[in-house]
C-alpha positions in Angstrom: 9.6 2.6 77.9 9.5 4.7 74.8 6.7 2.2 73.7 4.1 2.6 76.8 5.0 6.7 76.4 3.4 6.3 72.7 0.8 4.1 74.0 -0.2 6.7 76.2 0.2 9.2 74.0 -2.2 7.3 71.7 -5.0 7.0 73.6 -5.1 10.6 75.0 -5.4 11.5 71.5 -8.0 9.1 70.6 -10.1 10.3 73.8 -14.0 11.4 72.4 -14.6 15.0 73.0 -16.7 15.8 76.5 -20.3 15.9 76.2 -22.7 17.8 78.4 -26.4 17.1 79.3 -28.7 19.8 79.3 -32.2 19.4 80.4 -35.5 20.8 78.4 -38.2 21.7 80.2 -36.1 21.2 83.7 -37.6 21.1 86.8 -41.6 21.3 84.9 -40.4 25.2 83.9 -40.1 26.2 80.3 -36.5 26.1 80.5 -33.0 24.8 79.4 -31.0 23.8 82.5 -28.4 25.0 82.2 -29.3 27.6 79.5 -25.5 29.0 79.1 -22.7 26.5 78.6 -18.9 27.6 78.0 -17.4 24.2 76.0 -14.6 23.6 73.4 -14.9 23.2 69.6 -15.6 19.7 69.0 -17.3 19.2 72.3 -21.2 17.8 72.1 -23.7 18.7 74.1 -26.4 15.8 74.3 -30.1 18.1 75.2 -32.6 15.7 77.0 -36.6 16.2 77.1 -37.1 16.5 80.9 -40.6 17.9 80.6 -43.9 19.9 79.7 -42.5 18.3 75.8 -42.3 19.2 73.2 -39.2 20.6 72.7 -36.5 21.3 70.4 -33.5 23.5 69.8 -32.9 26.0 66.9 -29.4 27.6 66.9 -29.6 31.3 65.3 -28.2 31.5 61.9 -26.7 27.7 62.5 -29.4 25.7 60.6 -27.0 23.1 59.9 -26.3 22.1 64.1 -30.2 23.0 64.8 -32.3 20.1 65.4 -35.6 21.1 63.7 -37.2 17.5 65.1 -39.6 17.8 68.0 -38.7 15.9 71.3 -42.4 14.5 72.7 -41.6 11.5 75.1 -39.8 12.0 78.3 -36.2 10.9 78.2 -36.0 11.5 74.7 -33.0 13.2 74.0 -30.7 14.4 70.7 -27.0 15.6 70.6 -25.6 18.8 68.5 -22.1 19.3 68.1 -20.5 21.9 68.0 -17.1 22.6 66.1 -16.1 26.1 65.1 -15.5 28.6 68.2 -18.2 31.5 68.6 -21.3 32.2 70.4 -24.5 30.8 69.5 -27.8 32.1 70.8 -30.7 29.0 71.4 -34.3 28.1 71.9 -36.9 25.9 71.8 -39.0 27.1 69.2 -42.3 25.9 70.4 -41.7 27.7 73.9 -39.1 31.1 72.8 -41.9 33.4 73.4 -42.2 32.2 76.9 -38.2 32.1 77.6 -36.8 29.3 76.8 -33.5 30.3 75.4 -29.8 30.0 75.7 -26.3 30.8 75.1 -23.4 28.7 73.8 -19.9 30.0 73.9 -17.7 27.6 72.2 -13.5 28.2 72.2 
């Protein structure tokens, strides 16, 4: 008994942190779907190229989880994770002027 309860607790430890898929350029719009997300430290959130390309996602004063790269082809898609708490303000750079922003609170 005392083996399968360290078993168990083995692999809930050894469980990967959640991701969550957020969509660029959702729906046609100029737009990150959903563009606020509430997600633990260590979680990663995998950002797909939907449409109207290209797109990326620059994280304010967090060059080192930004992903400069430009996402062209639809279906293309890039994970950031992210693992000290805060908030992060987001965009797509080629499209921030016309909205396409976000917020990330991470606990």
């Amino acid at each position: 008994m005392r083996f399968l309860i360290t078993l168990f607790a083995l692999l809930f430890l050894a469980l990967p942190a959640s991701a969550l898929d957020v969509k660029m350029g959702a729906n046609g719009s100029l737009l990150f779907e959903p563009s606020e997300l509430n997600i633990k430290s260590g979680d990663t959130i995998h950002f797909v190229n939907e449409a109207l390309p290209p797109h990326n996602v620059i994280v304010e004063d967090h060059s080192e989880v930004s992903h400069n790269d430009l996402a062209f082809a639809p279906g293309e898609s890039f994970d950031i994770t992210f693992d000290e708490p805060g908030d992060y303000n987001f965009w797509c750079d080629p499209h921030k002027g016309a909205g396409m922003t976000g917020m990330i609170h991470v606990s």
